[in-house]
C-alpha positions as CSV (number, residue, x, y, z in Angstrom):
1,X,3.1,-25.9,-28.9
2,X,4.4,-29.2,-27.6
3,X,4.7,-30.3,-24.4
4,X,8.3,-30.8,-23.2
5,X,9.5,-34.1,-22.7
6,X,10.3,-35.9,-19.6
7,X,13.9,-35.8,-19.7
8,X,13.4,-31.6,-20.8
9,X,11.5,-31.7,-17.3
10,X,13.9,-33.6,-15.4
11,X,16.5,-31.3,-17.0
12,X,14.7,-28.0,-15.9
13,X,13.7,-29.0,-12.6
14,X,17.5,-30.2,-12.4
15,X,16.0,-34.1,-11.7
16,X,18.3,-36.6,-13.0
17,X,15.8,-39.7,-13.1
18,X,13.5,-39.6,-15.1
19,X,11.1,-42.4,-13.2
20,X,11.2,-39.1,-10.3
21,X,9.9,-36.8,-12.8
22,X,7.0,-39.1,-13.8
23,X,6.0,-39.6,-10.1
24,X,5.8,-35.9,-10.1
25,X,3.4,-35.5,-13.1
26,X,1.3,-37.8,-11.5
27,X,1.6,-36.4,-8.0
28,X,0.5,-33.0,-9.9
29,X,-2.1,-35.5,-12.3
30,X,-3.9,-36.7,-9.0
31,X,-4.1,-33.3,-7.7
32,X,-6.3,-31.5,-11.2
33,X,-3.1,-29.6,-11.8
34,X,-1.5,-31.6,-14.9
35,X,-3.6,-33.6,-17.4
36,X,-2.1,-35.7,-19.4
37,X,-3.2,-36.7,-23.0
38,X,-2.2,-38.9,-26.1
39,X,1.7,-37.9,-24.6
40,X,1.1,-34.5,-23.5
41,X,0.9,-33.1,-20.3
42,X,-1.1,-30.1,-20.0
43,X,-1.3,-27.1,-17.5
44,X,-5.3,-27.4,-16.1
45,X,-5.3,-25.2,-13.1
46,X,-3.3,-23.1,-10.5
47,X,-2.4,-24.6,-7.1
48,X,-5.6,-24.3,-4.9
49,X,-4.7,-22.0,-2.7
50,X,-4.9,-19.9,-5.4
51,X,-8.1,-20.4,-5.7
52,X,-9.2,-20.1,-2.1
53,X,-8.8,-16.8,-1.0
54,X,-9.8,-14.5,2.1
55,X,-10.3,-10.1,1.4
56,X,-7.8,-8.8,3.9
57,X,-8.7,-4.7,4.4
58,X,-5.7,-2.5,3.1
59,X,-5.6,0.4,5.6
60,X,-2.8,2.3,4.6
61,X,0.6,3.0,4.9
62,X,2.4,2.5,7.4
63,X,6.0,3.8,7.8
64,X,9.2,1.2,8.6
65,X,11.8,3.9,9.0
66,X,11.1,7.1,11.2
67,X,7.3,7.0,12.7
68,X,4.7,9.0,10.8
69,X,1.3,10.3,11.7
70,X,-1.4,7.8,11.3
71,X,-2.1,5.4,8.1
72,X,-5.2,6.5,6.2
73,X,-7.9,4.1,5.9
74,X,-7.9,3.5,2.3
75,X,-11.3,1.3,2.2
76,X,-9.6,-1.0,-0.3
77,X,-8.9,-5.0,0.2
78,X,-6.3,-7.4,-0.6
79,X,-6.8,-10.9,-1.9
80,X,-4.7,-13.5,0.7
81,X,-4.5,-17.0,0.0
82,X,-6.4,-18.7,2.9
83,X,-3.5,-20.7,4.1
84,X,-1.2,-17.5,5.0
85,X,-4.6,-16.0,7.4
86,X,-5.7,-19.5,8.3
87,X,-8.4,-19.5,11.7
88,X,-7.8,-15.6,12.2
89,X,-9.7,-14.4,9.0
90,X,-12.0,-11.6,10.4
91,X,-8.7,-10.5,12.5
92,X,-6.6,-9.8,9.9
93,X,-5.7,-6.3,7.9
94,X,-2.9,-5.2,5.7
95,X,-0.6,-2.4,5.2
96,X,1.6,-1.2,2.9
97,X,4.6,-0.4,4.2
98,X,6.7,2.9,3.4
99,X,10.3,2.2,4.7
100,X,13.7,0.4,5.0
101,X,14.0,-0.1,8.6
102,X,13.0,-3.6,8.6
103,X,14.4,-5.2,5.4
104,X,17.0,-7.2,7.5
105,X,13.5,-8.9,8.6
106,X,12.6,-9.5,4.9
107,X,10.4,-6.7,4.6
108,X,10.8,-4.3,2.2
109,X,9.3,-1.0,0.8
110,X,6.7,-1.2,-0.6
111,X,6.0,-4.6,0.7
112,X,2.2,-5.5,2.1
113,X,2.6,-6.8,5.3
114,X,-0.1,-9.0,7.2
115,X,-0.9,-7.9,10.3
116,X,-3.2,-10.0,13.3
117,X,-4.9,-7.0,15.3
118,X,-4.4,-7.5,18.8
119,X,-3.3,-4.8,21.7
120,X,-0.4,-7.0,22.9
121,X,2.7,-9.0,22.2
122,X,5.8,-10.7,23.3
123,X,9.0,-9.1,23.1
124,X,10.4,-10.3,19.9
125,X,7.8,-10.1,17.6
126,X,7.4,-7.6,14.8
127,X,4.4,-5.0,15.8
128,X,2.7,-2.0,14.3
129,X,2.1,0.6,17.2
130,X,0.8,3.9,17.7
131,X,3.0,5.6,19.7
132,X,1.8,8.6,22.4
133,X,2.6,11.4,20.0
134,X,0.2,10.0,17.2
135,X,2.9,8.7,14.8
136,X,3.0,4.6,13.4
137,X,5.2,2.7,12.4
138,X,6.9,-1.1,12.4
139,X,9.5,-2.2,14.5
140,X,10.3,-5.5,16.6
141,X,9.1,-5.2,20.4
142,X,12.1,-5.9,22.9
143,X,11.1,-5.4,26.6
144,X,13.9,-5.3,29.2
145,X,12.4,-4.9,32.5
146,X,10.5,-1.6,32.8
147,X,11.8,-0.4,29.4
148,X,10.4,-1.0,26.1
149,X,12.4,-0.3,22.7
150,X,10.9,-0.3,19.4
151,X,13.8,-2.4,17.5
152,X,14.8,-1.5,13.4
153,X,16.1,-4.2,11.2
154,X,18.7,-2.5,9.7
155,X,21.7,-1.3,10.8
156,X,21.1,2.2,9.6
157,X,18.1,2.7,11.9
158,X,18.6,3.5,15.9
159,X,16.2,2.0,18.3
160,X,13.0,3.9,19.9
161,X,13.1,3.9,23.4
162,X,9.6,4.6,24.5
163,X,7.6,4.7,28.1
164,X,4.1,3.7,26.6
165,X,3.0,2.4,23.2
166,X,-0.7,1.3,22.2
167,X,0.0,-2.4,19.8
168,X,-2.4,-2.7,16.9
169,X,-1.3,-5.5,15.9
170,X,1.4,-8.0,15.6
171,X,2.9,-9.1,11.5
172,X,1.8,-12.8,10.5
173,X,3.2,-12.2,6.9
174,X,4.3,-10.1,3.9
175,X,3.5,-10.4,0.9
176,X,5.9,-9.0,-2.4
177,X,5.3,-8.0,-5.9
178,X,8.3,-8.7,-8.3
């Protein structure tokens, strides 16, 4: 096929000027994504970060809704673009998360979430815990005082008041299939 023109680009990328739309081509030239020959632009490569990934472990499911006993280890791994782990690679696992509690947070079933392992966290900050009776699950952390509440995103969900909790780790991303 041909490649559109630059007033078809400017037009799908809603860019009224077409000098703007060149300067974007090259932008995306300069950077090994475009090239451009005898008129035609041509797709070369995917956005680096594409291409620079990190294998995140996958180890399990863990619910978002009423806690559950504990996530298998499932032994598999997750390609993550670099940029979304950044200096904690090594520190990082996924899960895969069974639930609606937190989808006011943006994160949905079935969603993987990203998860920095670590046995603490400010209140505010989405967690996966293990709670005293063996169960897991993902909630926001609120602390007020001596009491500590494992908060839902949704509406539908009430909040789990507990006395201890053991944080494995605290959500540094999600990732989504469509």
């Amino acid at each position: 096929g041909y490649s559109p023109t630059i007033r078809r680009l400017g037009e799908i990328l809603n860019i009224v000027n077409p000098s703007a739309v060149f300067k974007h081509i090259l932008s995306l030239e300069k950077k090994g994504y475009l090239e451009r020959m005898r008129g035609e632009v041509r797709l070369t490569g995917l956005p680096a970060f594409l291409e620079n990934q990190t294998r995140v472990p996958l180890v399990g499911i863990v619910p978002a809704g009423q806690p559950k006993e504990v996530f298998d280890v499932s032994g598999e791994a997750v390609n993550v673009p670099d940029w979304m782990v950044g200096r904690k690679k090594g520190n990082i696992f996924c899960i895969h998360v069974d639930g609606k509690s937190m989808v006011d947070a943006y994160i949905d079933d079935g969603d993987w979430v990203l998860v920095e392992r670590t046995n603490s966290a400010n209140s505010g900050e989405m967690v996966v815990t293990l709670l005293n009776d063996g169960s897991v699950t993902l909630k926001r952390l609120k602390i007020k005082g001596e009491n500590i509440f494992l908060i839902p995103e949704n509406p539908e969900f009430e909040p789990i008041k507990v006395r201890e909790l053991k944080i494995l780790g605290r959500v540094i991303g999600v990732l989504r299939k469509y």
